[in-house]
C-alpha positions in Angstrom: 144.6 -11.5 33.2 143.2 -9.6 36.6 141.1 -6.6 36.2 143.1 -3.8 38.1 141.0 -1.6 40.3 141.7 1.6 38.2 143.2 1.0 34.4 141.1 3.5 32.3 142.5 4.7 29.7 146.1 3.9 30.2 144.6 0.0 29.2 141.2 0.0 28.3 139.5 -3.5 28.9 138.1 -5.1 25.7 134.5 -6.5 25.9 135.2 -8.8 23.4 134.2 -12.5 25.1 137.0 -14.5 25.9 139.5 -11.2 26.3 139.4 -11.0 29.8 139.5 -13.6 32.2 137.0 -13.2 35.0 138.3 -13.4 38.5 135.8 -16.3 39.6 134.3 -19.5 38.1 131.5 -18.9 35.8 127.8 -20.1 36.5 126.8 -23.3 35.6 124.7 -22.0 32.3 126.5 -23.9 30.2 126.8 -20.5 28.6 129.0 -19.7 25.5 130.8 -15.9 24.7 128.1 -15.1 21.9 130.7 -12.7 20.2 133.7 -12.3 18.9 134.1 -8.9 18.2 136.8 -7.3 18.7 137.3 -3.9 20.5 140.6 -1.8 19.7 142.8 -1.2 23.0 145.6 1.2 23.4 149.3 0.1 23.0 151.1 -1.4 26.3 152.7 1.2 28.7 150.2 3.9 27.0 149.8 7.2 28.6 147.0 8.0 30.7 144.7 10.7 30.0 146.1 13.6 32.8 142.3 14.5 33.5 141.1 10.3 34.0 141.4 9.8 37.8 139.3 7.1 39.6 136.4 8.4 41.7 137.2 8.0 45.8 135.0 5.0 46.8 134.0 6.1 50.5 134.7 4.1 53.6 132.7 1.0 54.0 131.0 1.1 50.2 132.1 -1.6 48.1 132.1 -0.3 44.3 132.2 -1.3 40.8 132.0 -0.1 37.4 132.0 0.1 34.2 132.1 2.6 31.1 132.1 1.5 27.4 132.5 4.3 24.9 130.6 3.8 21.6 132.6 5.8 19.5 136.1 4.8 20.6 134.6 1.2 20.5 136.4 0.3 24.2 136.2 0.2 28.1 137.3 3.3 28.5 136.7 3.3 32.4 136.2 0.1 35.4 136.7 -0.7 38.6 135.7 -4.5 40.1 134.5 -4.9 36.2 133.4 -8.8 37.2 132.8 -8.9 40.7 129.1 -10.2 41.3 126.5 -8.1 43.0 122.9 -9.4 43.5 121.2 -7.9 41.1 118.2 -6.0 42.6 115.4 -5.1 40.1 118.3 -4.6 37.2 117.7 -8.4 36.3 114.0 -7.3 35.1 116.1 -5.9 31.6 116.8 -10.0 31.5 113.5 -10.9 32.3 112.4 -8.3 29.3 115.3 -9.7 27.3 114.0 -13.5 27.5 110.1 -12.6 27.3 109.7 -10.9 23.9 112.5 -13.2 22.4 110.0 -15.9 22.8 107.0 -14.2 22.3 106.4 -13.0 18.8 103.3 -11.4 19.8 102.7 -9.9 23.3 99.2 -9.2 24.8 98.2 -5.9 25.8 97.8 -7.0 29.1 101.7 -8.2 29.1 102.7 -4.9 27.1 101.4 -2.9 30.3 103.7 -5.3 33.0 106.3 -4.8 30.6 106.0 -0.8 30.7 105.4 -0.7 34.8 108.5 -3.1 35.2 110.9 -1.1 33.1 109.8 2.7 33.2 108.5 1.8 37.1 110.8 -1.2 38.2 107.3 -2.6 39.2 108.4 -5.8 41.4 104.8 -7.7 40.9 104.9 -6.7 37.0 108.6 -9.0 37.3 107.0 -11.9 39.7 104.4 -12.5 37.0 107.1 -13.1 34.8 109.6 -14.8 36.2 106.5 -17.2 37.7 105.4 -18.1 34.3 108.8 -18.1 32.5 110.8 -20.5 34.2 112.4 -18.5 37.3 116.0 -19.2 37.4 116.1 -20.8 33.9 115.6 -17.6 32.8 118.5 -16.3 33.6 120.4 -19.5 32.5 118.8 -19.1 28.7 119.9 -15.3 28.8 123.1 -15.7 30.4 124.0 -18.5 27.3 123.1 -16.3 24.9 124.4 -13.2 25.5 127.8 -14.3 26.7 127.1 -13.5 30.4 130.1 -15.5 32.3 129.7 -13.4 35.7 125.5 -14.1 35.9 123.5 -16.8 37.6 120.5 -17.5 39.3 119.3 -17.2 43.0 120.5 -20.0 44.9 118.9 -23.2 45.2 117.3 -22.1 48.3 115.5 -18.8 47.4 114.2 -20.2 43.6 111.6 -17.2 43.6 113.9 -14.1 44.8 114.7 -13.0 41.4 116.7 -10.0 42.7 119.1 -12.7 44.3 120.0 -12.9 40.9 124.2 -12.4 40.9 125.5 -10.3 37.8 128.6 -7.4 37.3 129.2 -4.5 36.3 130.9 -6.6 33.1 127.5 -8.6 31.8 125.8 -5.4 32.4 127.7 -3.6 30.1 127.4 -6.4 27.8 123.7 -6.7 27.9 122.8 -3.2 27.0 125.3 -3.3 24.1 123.3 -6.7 22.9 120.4 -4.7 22.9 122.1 -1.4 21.2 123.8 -4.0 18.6 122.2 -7.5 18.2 118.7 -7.6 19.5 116.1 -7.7 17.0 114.5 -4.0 16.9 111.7 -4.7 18.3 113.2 -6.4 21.3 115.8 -3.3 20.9 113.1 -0.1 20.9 110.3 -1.8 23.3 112.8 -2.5 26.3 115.4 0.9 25.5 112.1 2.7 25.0 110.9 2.2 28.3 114.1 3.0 29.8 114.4 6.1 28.0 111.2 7.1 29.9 112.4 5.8 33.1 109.7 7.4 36.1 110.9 9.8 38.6 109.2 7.4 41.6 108.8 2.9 41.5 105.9 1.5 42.3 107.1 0.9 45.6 107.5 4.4 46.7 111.3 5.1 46.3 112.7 8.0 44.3 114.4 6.0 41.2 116.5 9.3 40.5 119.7 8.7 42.2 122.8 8.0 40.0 122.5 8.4 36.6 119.4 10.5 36.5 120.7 13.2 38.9 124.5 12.9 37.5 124.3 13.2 34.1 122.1 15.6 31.8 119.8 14.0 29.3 119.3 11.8 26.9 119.5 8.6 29.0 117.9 5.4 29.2 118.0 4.0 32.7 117.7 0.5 34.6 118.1 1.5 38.6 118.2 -1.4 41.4 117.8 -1.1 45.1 117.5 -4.1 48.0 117.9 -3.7 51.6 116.5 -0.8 52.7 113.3 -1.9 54.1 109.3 -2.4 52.5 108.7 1.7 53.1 110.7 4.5 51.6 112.5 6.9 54.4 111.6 9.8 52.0 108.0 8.8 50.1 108.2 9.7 46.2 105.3 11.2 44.9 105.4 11.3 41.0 105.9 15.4 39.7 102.7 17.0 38.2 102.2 15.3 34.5 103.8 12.0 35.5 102.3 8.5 36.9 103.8 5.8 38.6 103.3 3.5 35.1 104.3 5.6 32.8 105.6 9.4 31.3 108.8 11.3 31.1 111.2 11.1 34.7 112.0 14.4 36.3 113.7 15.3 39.3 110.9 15.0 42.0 111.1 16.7 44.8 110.8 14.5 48.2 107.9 14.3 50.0 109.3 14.4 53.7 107.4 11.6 56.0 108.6 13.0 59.5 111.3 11.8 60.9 111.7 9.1 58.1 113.7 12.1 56.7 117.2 10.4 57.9 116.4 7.5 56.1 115.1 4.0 57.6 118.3 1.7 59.0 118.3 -1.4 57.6 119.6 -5.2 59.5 122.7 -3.6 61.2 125.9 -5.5 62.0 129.4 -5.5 61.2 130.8 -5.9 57.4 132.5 -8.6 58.7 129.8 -10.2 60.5 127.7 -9.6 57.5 130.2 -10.8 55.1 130.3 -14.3 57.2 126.4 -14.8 57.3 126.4 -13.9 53.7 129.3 -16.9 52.7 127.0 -19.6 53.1 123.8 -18.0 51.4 125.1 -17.9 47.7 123.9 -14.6 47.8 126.7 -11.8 47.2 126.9 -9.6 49.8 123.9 -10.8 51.4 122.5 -8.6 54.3 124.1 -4.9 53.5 122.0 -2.7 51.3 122.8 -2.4 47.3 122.4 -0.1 44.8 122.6 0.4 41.2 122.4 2.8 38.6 122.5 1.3 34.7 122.2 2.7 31.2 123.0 5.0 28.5 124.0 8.2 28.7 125.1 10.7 26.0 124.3 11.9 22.5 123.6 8.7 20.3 123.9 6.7 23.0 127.9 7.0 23.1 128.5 5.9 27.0 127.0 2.3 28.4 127.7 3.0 32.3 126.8 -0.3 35.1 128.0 1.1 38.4 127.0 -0.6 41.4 127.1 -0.6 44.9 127.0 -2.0 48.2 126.8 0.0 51.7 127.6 -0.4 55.3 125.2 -2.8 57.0 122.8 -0.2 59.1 123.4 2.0 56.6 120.6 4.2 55.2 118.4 5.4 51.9 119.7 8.6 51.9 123.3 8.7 52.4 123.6 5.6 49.9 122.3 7.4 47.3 124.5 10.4 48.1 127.2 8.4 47.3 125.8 6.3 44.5 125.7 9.5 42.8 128.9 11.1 43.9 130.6 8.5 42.2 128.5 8.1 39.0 129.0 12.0 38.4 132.6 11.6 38.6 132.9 8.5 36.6 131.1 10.2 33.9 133.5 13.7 33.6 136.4 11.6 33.7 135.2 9.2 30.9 134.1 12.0 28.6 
């Protein structure tokens, strides 16, 4: 069965492994559906809710999402559900995932890259990681044993570019509700509670608020990504009084304005055609245009798991991507709940 762009409500997607087909071959993990749960799903020809209309996807932005409601126990929401993004610095939940599973003690020193990776998307805190842990076989031992049939590692030739990691919006979904449902409870609080205290600014200097942060009111747990806009930030983040850059509760900062870096930096410009064609031999999906994603959970008791991701126009900037990262999230959220 094909995923149709827009079928929420009116035929609500089950996550149950081996319900939906994927689009596309799965990686070569070797990997397994790790569950057979099954999810209920609304009777053929089913009327859709009046209010549940798909959010406009601008010009140019190519989209995907998912919603799984907790309490009705379905997709209740999705758009692209199992077309591959790279992942950007969402693959460090994985990375978390795979690290205390075989660690049964963690050092302080490991504790401490573990809370600047998640709360900070810290990109050295995930090199150390994914240097000592096997690179790409991490994601091939995740992948297996959560079910994930859309994710794989970088290609051959970029072994250490762990954001060249390729996931959807699909194994998303299904990894936070291994955590939420599965994952031993210490995995479970350490990597949740770090995302519930997700920092207003990364390491890096780019505000981590966009999407889920700035479209939906607390509590949330968030896992943000971001590749292709450039080493420096157009608009430097500066933690709010009370907060660090490792640690504390995230609040909307407010934007430090470096000049004219205030229109946001253009990244490698070029057609989405052109781009499109350098990016088919590369293994890496849309390879040259800017992505961003906004992950998590979102509600009271946790009741939505959200993955919406994005990619933008090549030359595209910080700013206006983010505009409509959140645009979209806002709206998927009202017409889910």
């Amino acid at each position: 069965m094909r995923i149709k762009p827009w079928a929420a409500m009116a035929a609500a997607v089950p996550l149950a492994a081996g319900c939906v087909a994927a689009p596309q071959a799965a990686p070569a993990t070797g990997g397994t559906p790790a569950s057979s749960e099954k999810v209920s799903v609304p009777a053929p020809g089913a009327a859709a809710t009046p209010s549940a209309r798909p959010p406009r996807v601008p010009a140019g932005t190519t989209a995907a999402w998912v919603v799984f409601d907790r309490q009705q126990r379905r997709i209740v929401a999705h758009r692209n559900a199992h077309r591959r993004y790279r992942s950007a610095s969402v693959v460090k939940i994985l990375m978390a995932i795979d690290y205390l599973e075989s660690h049964k003690t963690v050092p302080a020193a490991d504790a401490r890259l573990l809370r600047i990776m998640l709360r900070s998307s810290d990109d050295d805190a995930a090199t150390s990681f994914w240097s000592r842990n096997g690179k790409g076989a991490i994601i091939v031992r995740t992948a297996r044993k959560l079910g994930l049939s859309d994710t794989a590692p970088p290609p051959a030739t970029h072994p250490g570019f762990w954001g060249y990691t390729s996931l959807s919006a699909y194994d998303i979904v299904r990894t936070y509700r291994y955590l939420l449902d599965r994952a031993a409870p210490r995995v479970r609080d350490t990597i949740l509670g770090h995302l519930r205290k997700a920092t207003s600014c990364g390491t890096d200097g780019f505000d981590q608020t966009f999407g889920i942060p700035r479209a939906v009111r607390r509590p949330w747990a968030v896992k943000q990504g971001w590749s292709g806009f450039g080493a420096v930030p157009p608009v430097s983040c500066r933690p709010s009084a009370g907060t660090t850059a490792s640690g504390g509760p995230a609040v909307p900062a407010e934007p430090v304005l470096d000049g004219a870096a205030v229109l946001g930096a253009p990244v490698s410009g070029g057609s989405i055609s052109l781009v499109a064609q350098r990016a088919a031999g590369t293994g890496v999906p849309d390879y040259g245009r800017p992505v961003l994603h906004t992950t998590g959970l979102a509600g009271k008791g946790d009741r939505f798991v959200l993955a919406v991701l994005t990619a933008h126009p090549a030359g595209g900037t910080w700013n206006a991507s983010v505009q409509r990262i959140t645009k979209l999230t806002a709206a998927l959220y009202r017409s889910a709940s």
